[in-house]
KEKE-3310 file (N, C-alpha, C; in steps of 0.2 Angstrom, whole numbers, plus 5000, padded with zeros to 4 digits):
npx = (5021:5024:5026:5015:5005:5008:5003:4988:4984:4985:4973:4957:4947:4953:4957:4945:4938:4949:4947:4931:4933:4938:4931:4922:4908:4895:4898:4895:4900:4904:4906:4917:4927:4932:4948:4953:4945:4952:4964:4959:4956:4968:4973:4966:4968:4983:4984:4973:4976:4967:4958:4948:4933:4927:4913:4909:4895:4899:4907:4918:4919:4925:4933:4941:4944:4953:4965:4969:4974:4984:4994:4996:5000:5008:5002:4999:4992:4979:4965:4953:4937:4928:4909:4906:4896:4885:4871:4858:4861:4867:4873:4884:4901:4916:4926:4943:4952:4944:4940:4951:4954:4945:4947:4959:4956:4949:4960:4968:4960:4959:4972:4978:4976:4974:4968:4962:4948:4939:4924:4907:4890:4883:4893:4891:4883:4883:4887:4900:4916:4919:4929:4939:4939:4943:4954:4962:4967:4977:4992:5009:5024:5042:5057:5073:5068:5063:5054:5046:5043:5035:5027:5018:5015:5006:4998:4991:4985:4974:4968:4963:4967:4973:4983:4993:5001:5007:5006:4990:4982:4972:4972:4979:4994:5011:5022:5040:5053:5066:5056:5041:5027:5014:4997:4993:4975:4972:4982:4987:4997:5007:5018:5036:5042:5057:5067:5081:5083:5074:5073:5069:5074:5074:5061:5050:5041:5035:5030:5016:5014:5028:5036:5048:5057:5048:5049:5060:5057:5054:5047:5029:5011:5002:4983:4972:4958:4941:4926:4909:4899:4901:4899:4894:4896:4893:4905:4907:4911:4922:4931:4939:4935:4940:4934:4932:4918:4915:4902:4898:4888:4878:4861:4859:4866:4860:4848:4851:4854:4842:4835:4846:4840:4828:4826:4835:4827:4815:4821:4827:4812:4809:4817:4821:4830:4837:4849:4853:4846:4838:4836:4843:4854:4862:4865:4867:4854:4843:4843:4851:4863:4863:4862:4874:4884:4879:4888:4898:4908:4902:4902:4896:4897:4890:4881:4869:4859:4857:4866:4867:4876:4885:4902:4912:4923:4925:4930:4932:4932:4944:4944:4940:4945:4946:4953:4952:4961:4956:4948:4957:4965:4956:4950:4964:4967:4956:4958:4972:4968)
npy = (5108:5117:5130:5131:5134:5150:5156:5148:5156:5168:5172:5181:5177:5168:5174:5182:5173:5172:5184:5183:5173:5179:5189:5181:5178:5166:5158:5154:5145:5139:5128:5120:5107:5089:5085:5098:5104:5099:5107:5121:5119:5117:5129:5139:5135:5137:5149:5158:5147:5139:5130:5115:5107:5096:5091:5078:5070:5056:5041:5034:5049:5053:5048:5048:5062:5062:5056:5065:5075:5072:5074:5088:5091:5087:5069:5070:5082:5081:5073:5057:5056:5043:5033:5021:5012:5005:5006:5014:5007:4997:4978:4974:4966:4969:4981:4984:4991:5003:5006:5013:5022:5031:5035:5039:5048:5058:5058:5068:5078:5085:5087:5095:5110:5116:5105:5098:5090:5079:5071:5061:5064:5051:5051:5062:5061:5052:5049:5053:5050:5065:5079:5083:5072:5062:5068:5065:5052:5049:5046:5051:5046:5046:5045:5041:5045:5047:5036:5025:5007:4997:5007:5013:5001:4998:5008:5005:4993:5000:5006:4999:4989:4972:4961:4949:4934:4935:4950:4954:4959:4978:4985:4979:4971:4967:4960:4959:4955:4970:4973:4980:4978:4985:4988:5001:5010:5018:5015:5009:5000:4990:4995:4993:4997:4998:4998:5004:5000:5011:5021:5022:5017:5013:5015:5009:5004:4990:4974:4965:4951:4943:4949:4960:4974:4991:5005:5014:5026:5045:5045:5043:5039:5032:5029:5027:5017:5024:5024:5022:5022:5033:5050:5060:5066:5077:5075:5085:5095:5096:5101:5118:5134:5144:5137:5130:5126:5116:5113:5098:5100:5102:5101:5089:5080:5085:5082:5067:5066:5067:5058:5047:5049:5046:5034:5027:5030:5022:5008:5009:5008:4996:4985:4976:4972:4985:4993:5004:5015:5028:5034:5046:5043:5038:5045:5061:5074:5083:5094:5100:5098:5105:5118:5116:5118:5131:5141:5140:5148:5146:5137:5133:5122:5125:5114:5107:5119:5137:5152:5168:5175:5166:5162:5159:5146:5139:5129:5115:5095:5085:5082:5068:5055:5045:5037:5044:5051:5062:5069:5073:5081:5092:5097:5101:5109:5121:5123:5131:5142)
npz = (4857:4865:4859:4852:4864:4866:4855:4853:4868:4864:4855:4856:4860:4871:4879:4883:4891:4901:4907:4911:4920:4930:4936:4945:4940:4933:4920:4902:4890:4872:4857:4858:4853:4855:4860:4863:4875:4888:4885:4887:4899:4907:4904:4909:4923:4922:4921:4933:4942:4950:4957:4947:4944:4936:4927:4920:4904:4906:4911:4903:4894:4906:4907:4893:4895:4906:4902:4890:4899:4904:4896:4897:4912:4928:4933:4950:4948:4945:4945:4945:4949:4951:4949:4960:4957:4945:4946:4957:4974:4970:4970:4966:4963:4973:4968:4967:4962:4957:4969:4976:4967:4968:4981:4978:4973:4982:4991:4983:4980:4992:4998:4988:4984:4970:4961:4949:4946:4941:4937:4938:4935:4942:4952:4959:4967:4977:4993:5005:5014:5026:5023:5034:5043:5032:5030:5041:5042:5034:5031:5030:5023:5024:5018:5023:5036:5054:5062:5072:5069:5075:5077:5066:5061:5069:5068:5053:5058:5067:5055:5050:5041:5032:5042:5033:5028:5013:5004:4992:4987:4989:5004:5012:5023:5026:5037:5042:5048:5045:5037:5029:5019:5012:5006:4998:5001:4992:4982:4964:4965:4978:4991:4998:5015:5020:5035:5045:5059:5069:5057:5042:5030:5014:5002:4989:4975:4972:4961:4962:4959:4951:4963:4961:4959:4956:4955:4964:4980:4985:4994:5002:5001:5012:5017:5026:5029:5027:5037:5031:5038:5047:5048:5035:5018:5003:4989:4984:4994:4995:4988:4988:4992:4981:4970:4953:4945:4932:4917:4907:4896:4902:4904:4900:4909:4921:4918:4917:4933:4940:4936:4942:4954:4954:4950:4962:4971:4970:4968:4983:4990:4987:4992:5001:5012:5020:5017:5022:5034:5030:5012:5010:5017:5010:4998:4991:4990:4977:4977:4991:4982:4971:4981:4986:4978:4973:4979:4972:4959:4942:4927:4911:4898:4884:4871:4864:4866:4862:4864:4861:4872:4872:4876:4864:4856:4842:4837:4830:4828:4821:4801:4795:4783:4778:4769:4757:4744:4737:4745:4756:4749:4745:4756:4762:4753:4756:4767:4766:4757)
capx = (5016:5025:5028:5005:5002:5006:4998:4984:4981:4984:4967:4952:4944:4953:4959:4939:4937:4953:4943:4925:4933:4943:4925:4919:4902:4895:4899:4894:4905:4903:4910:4924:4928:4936:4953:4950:4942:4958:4969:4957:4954:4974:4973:4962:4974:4990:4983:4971:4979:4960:4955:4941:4929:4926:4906:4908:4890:4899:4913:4921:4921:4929:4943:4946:4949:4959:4968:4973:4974:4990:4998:4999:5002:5008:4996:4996:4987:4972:4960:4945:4933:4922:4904:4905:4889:4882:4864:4858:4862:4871:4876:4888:4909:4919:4932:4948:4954:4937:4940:4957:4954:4940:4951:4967:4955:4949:4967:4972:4958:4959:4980:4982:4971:4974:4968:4957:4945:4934:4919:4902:4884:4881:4898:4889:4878:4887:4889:4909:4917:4918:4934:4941:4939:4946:4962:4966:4967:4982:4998:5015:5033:5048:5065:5075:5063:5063:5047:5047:5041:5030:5021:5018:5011:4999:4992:4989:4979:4970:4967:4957:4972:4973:4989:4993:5008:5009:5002:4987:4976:4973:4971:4982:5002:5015:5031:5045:5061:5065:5052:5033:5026:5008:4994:4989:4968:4972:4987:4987:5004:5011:5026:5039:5045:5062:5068:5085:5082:5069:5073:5064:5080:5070:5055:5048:5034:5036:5026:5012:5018:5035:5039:5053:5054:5047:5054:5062:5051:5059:5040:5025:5009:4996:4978:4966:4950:4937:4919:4905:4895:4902:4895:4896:4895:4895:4910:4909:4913:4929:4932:4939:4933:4938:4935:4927:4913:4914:4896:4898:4882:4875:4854:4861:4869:4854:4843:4855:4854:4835:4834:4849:4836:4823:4828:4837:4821:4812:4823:4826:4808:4810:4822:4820:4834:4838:4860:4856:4839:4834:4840:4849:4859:4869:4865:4864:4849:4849:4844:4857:4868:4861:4865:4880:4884:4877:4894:4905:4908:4900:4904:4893:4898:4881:4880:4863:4856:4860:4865:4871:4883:4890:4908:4913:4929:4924:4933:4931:4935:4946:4942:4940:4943:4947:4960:4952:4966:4953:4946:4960:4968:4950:4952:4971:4967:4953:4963:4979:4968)
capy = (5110:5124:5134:5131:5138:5155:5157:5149:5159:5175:5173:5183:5169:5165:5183:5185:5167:5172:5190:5183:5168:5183:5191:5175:5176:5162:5161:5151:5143:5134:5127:5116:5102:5085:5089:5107:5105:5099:5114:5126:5118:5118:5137:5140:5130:5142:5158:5158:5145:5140:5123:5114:5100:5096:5086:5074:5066:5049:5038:5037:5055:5058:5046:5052:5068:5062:5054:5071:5080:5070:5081:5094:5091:5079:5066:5073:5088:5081:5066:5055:5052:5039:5031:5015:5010:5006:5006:5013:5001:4991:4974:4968:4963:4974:4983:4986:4997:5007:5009:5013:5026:5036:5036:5043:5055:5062:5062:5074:5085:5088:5090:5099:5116:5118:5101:5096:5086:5074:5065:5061:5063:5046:5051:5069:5058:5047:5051:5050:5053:5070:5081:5082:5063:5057:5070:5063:5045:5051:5046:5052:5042:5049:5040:5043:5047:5042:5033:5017:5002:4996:5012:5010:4991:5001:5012:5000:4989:5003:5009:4993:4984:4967:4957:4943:4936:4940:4954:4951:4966:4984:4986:4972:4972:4960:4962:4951:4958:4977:4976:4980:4979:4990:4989:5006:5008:5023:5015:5003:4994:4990:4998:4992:5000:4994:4999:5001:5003:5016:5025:5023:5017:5015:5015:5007:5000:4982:4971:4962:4943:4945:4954:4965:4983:4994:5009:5020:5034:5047:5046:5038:5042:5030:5030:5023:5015:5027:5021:5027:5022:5038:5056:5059:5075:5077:5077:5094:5096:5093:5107:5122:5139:5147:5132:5133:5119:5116:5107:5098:5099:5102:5099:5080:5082:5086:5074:5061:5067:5068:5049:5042:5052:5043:5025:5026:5030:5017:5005:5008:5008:4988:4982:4969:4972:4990:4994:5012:5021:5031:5037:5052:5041:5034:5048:5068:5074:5086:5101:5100:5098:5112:5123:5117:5121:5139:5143:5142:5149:5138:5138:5128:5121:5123:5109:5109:5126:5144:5158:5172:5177:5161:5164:5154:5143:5137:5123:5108:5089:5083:5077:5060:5056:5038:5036:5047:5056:5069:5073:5077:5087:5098:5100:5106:5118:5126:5127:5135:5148)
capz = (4862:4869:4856:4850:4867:4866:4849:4856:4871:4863:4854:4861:4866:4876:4884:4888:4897:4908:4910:4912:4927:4935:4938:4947:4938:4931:4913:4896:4883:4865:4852:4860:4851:4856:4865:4866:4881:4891:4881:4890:4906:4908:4900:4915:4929:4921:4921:4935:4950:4953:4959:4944:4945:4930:4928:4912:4906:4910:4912:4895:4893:4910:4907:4891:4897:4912:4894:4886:4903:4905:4891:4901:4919:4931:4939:4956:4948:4943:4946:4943:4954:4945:4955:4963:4955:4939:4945:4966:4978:4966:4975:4964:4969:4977:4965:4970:4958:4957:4977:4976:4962:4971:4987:4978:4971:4986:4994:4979:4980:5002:4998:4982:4981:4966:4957:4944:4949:4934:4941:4933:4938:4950:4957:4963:4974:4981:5000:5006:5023:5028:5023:5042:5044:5027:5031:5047:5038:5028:5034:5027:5026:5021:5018:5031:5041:5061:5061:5073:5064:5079:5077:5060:5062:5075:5061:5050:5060:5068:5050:5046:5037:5035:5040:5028:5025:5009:5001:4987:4985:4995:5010:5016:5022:5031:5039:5043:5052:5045:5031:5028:5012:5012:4999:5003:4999:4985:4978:4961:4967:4984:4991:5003:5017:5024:5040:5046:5065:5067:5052:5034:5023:5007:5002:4983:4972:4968:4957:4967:4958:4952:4969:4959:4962:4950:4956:4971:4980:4991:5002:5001:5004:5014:5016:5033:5027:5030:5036:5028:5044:5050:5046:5027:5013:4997:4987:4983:5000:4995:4985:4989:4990:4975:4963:4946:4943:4923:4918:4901:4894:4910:4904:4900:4917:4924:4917:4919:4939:4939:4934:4945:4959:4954:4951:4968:4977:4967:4972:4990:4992:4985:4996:5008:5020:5016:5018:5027:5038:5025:5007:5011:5024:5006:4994:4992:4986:4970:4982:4992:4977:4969:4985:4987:4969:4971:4981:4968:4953:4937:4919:4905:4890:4878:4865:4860:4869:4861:4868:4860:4878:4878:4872:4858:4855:4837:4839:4825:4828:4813:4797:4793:4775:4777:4766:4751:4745:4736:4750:4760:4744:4745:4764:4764:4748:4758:4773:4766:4755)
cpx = (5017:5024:5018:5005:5002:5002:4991:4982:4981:4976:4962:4948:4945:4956:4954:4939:4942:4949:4936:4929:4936:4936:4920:4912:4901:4892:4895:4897:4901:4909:4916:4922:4933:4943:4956:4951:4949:4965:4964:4955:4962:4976:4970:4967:4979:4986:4979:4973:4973:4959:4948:4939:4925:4917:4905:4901:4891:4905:4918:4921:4925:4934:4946:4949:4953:4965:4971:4975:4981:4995:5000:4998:5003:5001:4993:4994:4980:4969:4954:4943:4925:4916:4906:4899:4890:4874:4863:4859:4863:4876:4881:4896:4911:4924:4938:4951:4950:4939:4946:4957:4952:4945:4957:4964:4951:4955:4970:4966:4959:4967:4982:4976:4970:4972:4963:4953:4941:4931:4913:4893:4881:4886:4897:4884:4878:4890:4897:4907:4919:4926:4938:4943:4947:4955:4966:4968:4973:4989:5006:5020:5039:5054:5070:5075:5063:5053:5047:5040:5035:5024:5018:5014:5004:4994:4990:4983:4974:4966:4965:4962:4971:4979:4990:5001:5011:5005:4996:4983:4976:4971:4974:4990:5004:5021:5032:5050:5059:5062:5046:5032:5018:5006:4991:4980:4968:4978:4985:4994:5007:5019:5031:5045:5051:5068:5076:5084:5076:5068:5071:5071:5077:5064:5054:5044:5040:5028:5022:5014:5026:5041:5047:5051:5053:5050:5055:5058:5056:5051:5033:5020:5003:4989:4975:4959:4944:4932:4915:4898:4895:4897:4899:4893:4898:4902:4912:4910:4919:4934:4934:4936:4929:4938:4929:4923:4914:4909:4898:4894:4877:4864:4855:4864:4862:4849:4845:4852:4847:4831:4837:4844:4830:4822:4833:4831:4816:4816:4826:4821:4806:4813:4822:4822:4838:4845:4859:4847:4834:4838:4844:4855:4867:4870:4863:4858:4850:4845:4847:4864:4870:4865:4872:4885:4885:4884:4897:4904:4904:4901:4899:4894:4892:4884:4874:4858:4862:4860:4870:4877:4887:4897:4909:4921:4928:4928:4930:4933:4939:4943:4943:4939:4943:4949:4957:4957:4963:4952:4951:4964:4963:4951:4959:4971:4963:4957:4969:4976:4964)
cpy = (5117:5129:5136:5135:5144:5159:5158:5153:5165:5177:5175:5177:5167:5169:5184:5176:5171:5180:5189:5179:5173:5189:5186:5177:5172:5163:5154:5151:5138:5134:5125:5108:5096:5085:5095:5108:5104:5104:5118:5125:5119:5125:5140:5140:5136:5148:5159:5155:5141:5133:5123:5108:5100:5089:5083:5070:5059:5050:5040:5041:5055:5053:5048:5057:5067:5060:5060:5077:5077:5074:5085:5096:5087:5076:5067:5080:5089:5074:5064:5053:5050:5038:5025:5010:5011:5008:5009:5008:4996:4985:4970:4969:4969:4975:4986:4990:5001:5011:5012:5020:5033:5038:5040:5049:5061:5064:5068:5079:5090:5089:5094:5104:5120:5113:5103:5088:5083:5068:5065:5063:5060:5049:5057:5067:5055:5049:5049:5052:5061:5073:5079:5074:5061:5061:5066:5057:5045:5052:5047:5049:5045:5047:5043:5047:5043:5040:5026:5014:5000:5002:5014:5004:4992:5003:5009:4997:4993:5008:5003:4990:4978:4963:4950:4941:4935:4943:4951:4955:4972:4982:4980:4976:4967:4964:4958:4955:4965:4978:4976:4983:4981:4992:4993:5007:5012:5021:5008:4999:4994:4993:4993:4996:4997:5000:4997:5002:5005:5021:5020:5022:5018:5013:5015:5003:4994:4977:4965:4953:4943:4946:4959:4971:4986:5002:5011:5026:5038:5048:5044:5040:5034:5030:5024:5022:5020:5025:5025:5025:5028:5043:5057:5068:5072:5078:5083:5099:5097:5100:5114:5128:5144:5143:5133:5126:5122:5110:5105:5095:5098:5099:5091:5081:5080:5081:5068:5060:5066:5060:5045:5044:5049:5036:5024:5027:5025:5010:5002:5006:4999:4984:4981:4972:4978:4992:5001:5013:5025:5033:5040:5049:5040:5041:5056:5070:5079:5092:5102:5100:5104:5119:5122:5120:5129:5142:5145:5145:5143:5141:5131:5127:5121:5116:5111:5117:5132:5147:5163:5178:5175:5164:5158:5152:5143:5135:5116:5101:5090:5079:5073:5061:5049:5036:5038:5051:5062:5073:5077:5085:5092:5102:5105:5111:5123:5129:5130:5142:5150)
cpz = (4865:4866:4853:4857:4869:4861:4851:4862:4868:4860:4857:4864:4871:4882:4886:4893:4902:4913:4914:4919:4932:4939:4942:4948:4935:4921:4910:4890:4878:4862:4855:4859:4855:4862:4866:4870:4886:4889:4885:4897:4909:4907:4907:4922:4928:4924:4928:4943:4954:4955:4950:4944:4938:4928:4921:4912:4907:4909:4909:4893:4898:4910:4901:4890:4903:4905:4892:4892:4905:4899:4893:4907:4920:4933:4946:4955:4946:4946:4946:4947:4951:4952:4957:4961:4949:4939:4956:4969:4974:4972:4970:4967:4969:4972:4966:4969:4958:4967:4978:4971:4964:4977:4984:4973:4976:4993:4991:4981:4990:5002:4994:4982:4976:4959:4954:4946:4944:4937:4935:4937:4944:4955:4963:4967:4977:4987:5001:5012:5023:5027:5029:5044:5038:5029:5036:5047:5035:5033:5029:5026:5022:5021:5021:5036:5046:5061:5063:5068:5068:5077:5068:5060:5066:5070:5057:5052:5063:5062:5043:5040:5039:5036:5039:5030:5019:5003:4995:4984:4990:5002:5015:5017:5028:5033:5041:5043:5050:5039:5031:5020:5016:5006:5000:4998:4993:4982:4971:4963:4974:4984:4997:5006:5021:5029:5044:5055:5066:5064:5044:5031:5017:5008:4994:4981:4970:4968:4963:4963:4956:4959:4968:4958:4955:4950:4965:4972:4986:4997:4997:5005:5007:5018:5019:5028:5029:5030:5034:5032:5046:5048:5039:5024:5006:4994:4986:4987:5000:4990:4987:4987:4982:4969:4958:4945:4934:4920:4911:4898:4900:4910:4903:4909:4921:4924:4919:4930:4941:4940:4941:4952:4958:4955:4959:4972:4977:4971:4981:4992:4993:4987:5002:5013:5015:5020:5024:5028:5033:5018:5007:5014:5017:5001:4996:4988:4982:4973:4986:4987:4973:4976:4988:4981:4967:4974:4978:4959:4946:4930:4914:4898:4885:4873:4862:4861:4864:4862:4865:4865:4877:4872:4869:4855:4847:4835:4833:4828:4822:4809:4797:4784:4774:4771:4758:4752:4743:4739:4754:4755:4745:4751:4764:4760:4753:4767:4771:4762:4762)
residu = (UNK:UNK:UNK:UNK:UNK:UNK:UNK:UNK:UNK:UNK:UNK:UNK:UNK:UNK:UNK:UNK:UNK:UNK:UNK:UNK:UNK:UNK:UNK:UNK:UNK:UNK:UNK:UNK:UNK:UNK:UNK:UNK:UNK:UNK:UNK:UNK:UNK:UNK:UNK:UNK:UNK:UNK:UNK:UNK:UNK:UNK:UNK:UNK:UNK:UNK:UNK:UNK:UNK:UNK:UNK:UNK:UNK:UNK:UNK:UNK:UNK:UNK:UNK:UNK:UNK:UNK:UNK:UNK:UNK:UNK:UNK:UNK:UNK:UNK:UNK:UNK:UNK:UNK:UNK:UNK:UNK:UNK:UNK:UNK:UNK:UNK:UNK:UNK:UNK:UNK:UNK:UNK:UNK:UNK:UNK:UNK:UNK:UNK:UNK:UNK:UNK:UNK:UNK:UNK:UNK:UNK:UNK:UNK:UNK:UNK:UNK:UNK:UNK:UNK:UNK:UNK:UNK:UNK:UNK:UNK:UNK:UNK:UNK:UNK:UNK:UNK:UNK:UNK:UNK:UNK:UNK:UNK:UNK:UNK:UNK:UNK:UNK:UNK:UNK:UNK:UNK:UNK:UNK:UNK:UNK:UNK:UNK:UNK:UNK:UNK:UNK:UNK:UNK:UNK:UNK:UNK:UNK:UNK:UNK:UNK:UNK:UNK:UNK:UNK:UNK:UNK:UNK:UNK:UNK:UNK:UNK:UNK:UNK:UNK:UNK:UNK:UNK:UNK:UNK:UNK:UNK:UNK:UNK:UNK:UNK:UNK:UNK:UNK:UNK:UNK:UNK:UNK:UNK:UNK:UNK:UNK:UNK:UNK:UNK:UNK:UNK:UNK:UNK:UNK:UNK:UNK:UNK:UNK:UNK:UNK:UNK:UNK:UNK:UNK:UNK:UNK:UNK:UNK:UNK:UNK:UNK:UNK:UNK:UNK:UNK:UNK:UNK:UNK:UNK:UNK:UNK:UNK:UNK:UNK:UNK:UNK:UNK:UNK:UNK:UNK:UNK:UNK:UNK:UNK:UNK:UNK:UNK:UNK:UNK:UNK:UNK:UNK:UNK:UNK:UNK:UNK:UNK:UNK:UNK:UNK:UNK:UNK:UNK:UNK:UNK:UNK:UNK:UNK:UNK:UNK:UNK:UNK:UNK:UNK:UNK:UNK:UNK:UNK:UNK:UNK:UNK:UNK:UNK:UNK:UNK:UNK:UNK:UNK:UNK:UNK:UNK:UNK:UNK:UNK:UNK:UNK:UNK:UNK:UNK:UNK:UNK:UNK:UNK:UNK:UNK:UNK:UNK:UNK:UNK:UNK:UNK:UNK:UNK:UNK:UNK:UNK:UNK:UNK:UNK:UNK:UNK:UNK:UNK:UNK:UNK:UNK:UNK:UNK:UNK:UNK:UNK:UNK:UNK:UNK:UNK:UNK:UNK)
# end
């Protein structure tokens, strides 16, 4: 991989992208195939330094680019911030994962200014808590660090934990002499914090049945329950400045958006005992989205539309020959002449 990427970036292609995003005009690309798109979104991040929110037409698109975007970064450089919902006011169970997900993707985006952010369409109307708020929910620990335990056990229960005595799911934690185990709300594994005095001895994940460590951390991040009773904004709130929106297939987007706007108004309208005052109270509308949108730079991947601007990757998936040999012997002849 290291040695393919200066190859590939030397190509024009990708010398006008780094030219056209360094004029923070809103551009247009084609011709980006399969994992491509994660080689130039990372090509972007290198050379640039920019923050991107990357708007996949669903799910399963945006995890399997969080999938190839692990190739080249760490994890606390990018994140998915999936919906909550399969449908508007969707009542079905509380997912713990799913909530835990969205939370440790709005902690990366309000502390790294330089992340990669990969959400979907519903997830761009989903009201949150307000930057400001969700920061000050965010508590730090650091191994041998002075940090009494009592004050600690405060923040917790002030930060809508529940205490058990022994952990099962997020948002929970127990102690017992100089240890507190905490299921923090954006984490998939619990941690325990063990206290020699008033000082942080260790700090590490262990296995919620087993209860064996999975590893040692030198600091540990936890996360206050935010209400969504409070004052609310859209994600894109979250966003910094000079961040690059990346639409993928942006008129599917659109429609997509157009729809979840409509069937949420539909359904509000149908509801007995309706969860909030008025629609906006849960959701942003797609003019305010639009104008929040206008701020930043934007970029469109065309699929079906053609533009002779948009710059052009010309980018293939791979063949499939399915276990003909001819084929693939045709293929590699016309690829090596």
């Amino acid at each position: 991989m290291l040695k393919l990427k200066p190859t590939l970036y030397a190509f024009d292609s990708y010398k006008k992208l780094e030219a056209l995003i360094k004029k923070k005009e809103n551009l247009e690309v084609k011709g980006i195939s399969g994992s491509a798109l994660s080689f130039i979104l990372n090509f972007i991040r290198e050379t640039t330094g920019r923050a991107q929110c990357i708007v996949m037409p669903g799910g399963e698109a945006a995890e399997r680019l969080c999938d190839d975007l692990r190739s080249f970064m760490p994890s606390n450089q990018f994140a998915y911030f999936p919906s909550d919902e399969i449908l508007p006011f969707d009542k079905g169970l509380f997912t713990p994962a799913l909530y835990s997900q969205r939370m440790s993707a709005l902690a990366t985006a309000v502390e790294n200014p330089t992340h990669i952010l990969v959400t979907t369409p519903a997830a761009l109307l989903r009201k949150v808590p307000q930057p400001s708020t969700f920061k000050e929910n965010i508590l730090h620990l650091n191994k041998g660090e002075a940090f009494e335990r009592e004050l600690l056990l405060e923040w917790l229960v002030d930060s809508d934990y529940e205490r058990v005595d022994i952990i099962e799911e997020i948002g929970q934690f127990s102690a017992r002499g100089g240890i507190v185990d905490v299921f923090s709300y954006e984490s998939e594994v619990p941690c325990r914090i063990e206290y020699f005095d008033d000082t942080i001895e260790s700090i590490r994940e262990f296995d919620i049945l087993s209860q064996l460590s999975i590893q040692q951390l030198e600091k540990t991040r936890l996360l206050g329950k935010s209400e969504e009773s409070g004052e609310t904004t859209s994600v894109l709130n979250f966003l910094p400045d000079n961040c690059l929106i990346w639409w993928e297939d942006k008129p599917r987007i659109q429609t997509q958006l157009e729809r979840w706007w409509e069937d949420a108004a539909t359904r509000f309208d149908n509801l007995e005992e309706k969860p909030v005052a008025k629609l906006t109270d849960r959701y942003v509308t797609l003019e305010e989205t639009d104008k929040i949108c206008s701020r930043f730079q934007q970029c469109q991947h065309l699929y079906l539309e053609s533009s002779s601007s948009a710059l052009s990757f010309a980018t293939r998936p791979p063949a499939a020959f399915h276990g003909n040999k001819k084929l693939f012997e045709e293929h590699l002849q016309r690829y090596i002449n």
